[in-house]
KEKE-3310 file (N, C-alpha, C; in steps of 0.2 Angstrom, whole numbers, plus 5000, padded with zeros to 4 digits):
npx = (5434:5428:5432:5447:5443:5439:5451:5459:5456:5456:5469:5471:5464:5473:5482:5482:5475:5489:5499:5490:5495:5506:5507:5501:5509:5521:5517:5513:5527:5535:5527:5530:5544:5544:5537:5546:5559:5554:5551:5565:5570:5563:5566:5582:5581:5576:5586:5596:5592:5591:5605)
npy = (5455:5452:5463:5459:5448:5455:5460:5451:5444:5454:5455:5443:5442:5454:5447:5435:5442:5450:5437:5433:5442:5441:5430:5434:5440:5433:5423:5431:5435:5423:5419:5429:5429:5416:5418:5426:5417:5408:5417:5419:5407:5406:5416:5414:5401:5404:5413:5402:5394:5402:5407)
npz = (5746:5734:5725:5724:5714:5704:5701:5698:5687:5676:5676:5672:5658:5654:5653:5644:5632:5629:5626:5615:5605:5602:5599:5586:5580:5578:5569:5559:5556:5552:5543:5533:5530:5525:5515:5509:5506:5497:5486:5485:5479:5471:5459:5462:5452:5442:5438:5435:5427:5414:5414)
capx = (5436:5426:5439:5452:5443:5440:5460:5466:5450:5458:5475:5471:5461:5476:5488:5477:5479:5496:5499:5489:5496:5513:5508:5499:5515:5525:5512:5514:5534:5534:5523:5534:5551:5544:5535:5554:5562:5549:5554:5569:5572:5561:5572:5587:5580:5575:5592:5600:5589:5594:5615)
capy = (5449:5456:5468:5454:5443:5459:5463:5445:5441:5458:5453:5435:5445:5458:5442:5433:5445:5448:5430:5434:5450:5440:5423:5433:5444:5427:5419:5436:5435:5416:5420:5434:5425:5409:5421:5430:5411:5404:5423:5419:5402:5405:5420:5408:5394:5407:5412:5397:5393:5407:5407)
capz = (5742:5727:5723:5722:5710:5698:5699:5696:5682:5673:5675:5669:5653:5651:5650:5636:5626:5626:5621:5610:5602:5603:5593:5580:5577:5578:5564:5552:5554:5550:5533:5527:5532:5522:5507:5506:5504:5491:5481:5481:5478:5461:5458:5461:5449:5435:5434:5434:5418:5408:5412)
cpx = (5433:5430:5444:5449:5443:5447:5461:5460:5453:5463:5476:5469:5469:5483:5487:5479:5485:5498:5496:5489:5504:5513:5505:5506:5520:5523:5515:5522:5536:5533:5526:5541:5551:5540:5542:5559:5560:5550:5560:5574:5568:5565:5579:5587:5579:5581:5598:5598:5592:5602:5616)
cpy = (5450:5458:5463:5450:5448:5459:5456:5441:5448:5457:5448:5440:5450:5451:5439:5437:5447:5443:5430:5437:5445:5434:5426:5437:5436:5424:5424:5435:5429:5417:5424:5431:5419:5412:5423:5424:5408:5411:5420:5414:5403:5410:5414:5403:5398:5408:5409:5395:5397:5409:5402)
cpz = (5734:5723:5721:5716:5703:5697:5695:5689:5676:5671:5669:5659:5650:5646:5643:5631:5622:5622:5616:5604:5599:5598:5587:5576:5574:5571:5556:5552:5547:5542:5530:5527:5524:5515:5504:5503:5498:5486:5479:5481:5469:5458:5455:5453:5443:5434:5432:5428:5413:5410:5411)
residu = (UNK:UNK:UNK:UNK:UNK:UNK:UNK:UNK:UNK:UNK:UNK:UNK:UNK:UNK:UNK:UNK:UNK:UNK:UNK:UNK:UNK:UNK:UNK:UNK:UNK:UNK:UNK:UNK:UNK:UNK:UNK:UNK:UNK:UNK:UNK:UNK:UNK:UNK:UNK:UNK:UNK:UNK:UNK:UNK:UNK:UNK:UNK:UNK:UNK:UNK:UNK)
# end
């Protein structure tokens, strides 16, 4: 019985982290996605000043 609570207290522990390997990827995508938009919307807006 031992033995089983290590396996599924492991599992439990491997899965965690996953989840959390996965929302911090998600989080970094997010902020480069929404940094590349706010680039080039001022882009956009400067050249629309100067033509």
């Amino acid at each position: 019985m031992e033995n089983y609570n290590k396996t599924d207290c492991l599992a439990l522990t491997i899965r965690k982290e996953h989840r959390l390997i996965v929302i911090n990827k998600a989080v970094k995508k997010t902020i480069t996605i929404s940094l590349k938009t706010v680039f080039a919307a001022i882009c956009l807006t400067l050249l629309n000043v100067f033509v």
